[in-house]
C-alpha positions, 0 to 999 in steps of 0.5 A: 409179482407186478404184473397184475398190478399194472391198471392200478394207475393211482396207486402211490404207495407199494410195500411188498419188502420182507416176504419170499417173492422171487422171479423177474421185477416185470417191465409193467412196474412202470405203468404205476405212473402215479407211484411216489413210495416203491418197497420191494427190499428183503426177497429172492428177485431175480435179473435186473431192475429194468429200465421202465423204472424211469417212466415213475417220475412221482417217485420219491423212494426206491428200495429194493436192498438184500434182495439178489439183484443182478446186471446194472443200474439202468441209466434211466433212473436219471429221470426219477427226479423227485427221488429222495431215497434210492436203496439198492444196497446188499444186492450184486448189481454190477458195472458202474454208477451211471452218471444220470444219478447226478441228474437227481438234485432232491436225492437225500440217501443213496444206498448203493453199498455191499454190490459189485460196481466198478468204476469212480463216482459220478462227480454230479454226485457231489454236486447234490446239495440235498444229499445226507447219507452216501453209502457205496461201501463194499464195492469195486469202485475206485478213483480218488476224492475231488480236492472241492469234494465238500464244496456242494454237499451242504448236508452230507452227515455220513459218508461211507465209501469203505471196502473198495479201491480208492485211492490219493488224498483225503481232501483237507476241504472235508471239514467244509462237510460241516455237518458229518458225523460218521466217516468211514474211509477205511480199507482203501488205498488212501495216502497222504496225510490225514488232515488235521481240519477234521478237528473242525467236524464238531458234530462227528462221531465216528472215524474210520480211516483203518487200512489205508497208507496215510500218513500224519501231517504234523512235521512234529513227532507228535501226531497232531491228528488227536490234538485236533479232534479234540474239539469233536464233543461228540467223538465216540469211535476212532479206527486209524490201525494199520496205517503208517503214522510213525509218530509219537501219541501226543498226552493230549490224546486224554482231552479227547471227548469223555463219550469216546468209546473206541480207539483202535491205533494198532500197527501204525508205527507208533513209538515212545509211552503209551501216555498215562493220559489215555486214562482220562477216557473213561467211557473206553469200551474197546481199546486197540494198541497193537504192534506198535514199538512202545517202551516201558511197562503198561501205564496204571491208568489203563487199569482204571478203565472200568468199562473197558471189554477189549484190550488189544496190546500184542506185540508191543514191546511192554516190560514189567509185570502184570499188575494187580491192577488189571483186576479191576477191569470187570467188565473186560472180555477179551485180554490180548498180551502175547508177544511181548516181554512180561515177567513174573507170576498172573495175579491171583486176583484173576477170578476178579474178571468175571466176564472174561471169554478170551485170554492170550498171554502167549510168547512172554516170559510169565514164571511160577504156576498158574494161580487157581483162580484161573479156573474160577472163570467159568465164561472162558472160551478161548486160553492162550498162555503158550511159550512162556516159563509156566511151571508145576501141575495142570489142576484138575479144576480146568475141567470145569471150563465147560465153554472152553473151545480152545486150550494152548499151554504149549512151550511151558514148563508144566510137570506130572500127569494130565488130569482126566477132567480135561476130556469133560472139557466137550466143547473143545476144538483146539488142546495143545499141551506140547513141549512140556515135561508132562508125565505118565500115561494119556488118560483112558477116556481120552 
């Protein structure tokens, strides 16, 4: 692909991203001795970046991401030190990251995610004090975080290191990294307690802590957590599921910045109230509080999020109705209610959420028919309202469902006969009408 390049000696700049070039990055890459900008990113290479690459010493970008690379990084990319942006991102390079990448003290961007490396990080790493983005995410690495980890990295804004194997403490010297706005730790093997000086990254924006074993550091039930990160202005997205807070969410969740837009805290082991402050966050556009030991019913103010599109609360232990008060959210997509205890009829106000694709309600204790509002809601994908006490006839209007892929009304009370516009239903995957008192015979055109 090179090859025929290797008298161009005074050539600096070569983008050749974004095509269809296959076979081997050939050895006389490194004769472009002049070479400052090298873009071979989003083709079919094969084999290795070989290791002639280190005789470029002009060079200041390398990016060869998305482009099926395989074996190592040659450790003779050590002498590239004029780098400032290497990218080898979403390839299946293999082994570790050498340590001579320590060696590139200009490096402001090192793209290594979505690979196969093993190992731990190069602690010269953390040493360069020029470096903006890190992303090794979706790897094998593993090893923990240095307790000075921010003590070098001045300019660090986004740090992303999830989907790997990283294990022990998230250094409380974080908040050093002043400049950070997007953390993204999640699907390790940290524990711990988070640190609450993450309250003092006033520029972040993004929190990613999902899928670890961490704990909260506040002694008090109250999870401190969320009363630190209060003075984040800028905070628009907070992950922390499945990690075992076990704690109470404080009612200063609501002073959080207005720009937050995610909250997902599901399966963390959280107790009590959802509290009525949660309201407060009125950009809310996903909000996720599942399998947690809640008490009481779901607070108003929710329904008062009107920007909200997914509400996750499956397993959650709420009591009560559904108020009419959910029909207001008019923007919402997906509704997630099942395996809780709510009583009585659906609101026949459901026509009212017009943008609604999925709905699960299943394992409840809903009664009375289903409204024929229902059946308004032509965008519907997805209809989960099994094991319930859902009685009377199955309306002939569901067969106008005509996105519905799936349909579960099992466990129920349902009485009479099929109605033959169900088999109109095309798109349909998955029908279980089971453990109902349904009648008669299945309809011919079924």
């Amino acid at each position: 692909m090179l090859s025929g390049l290797s008298n161009c000696s005074g050539l600096k700049s070569l983008d050749l991203s974004l095509n269809q070039f296959n076979g081997y990055i050939p050895k006389a890459v490194g004769n472009l001795k002049m070479l400052e900008e090298l873009h071979l990113g989003d083709n079919n290479l094969e084999g290795s970046i070989p290791e002639e690459i280190g005789n470029l010493q002009s060079l200041r970008v390398l990016s060869i991401e998305n482009s099926n690379l395989s074996g190592s990084i040659p450790r003779e990319i050590g002498n590239l030190t004029m780098l400032e942006e290497v990218d080898f991102s979403f390839n299946h390079i293999t082994g570790s990251i050498p340590n001579e990448i320590g060696n590139l003290l200009k490096l402001e961007s090192l793209g290594l995610g979505e690979n196969s490396l093993s190992g731990s990080i190069p602690v010269g790493i953390f040493n360069i004090s020029t470096l903006r983005e890190l992303y090794l995410a979706d790897n094998h690495l593993s090893g923990v975080l240095p307790s000075n980890m921010c003590h070098g990295l001045h300019n660090l804004e986004y740090i992303d290191l999830s989907l790997n194997n990283f294990s022990g403490a998230i250094p409380a010297s974080i908040s050093n990294c002043s400049k950070l706005t997007g953390i993204y730790l999640g699907d390790n093997k940290f524990n711990g307690p988070i640190p609450n000086s993450l309250g003092n990254l006033r520029r972040l924006e993004v929190l990613y802590l999902s899928a670890n074993n961490l704990t909260s550091e506040c002694s008090s039930p109250e999870l401190g957590l969320f009363t630190s990160l209060t003075d984040c202005i800028s905070l628009r997205d907070i992950r922390v599921e499945d990690n075992p807070l076990n704690g109470v969410l404080p009612r200063s969740i609501g002073n959080l910045s207005i720009s937050v837009k995610w909250l997902i805290v599901g399966n963390c082991g959280l107790r009590g109230n959802i509290p009525d402050s949660i309201g407060n966050l009125s950009n809310l556009v996903f909000l996720g509080l599942r399998d947690n030991s809640w008490t009481g019913s779901i607070p108003t103010s929710i329904w008062g999020l009107q920007k909200l599109r997914y509400l996750n609360l499956i397993n959650i232990s709420l009591t009560g109705p559904l108020a009419h008060g959910l029909c207001g959210l008019q923007s919402l997509e997906y509704l997630y209610l099942s395996q809780n205890q709510i009583s009585g009829s659906i609101p026949g106000c459901f026509n009212n959420l017009t943008s609604l694709k999925y709905l699960n309600i299943a394992f409840n204790r809903l009664t009375f028919t289903l409204p024929m509002s229902l059946w308004d809601l032509k965008g519907l994908k997805w209809v989960n309202l099994s094991s319930n006490l859902l009685r009377g006839p199955l309306a002939p209007e569901m067969g106008e469902l005509k996105n519905l892929t799936r349909l579960d009304l099992s466990n129920n009370q349902f009485s009479g006969k099929i109605p033959g516009t169900i088999w109109s239903l095309e798109n349909l995957d998955h029908l279980s009408l089971a453990n109902n008192s349904l009648q008669g015979s299945i309809p011919d055109n079924f």
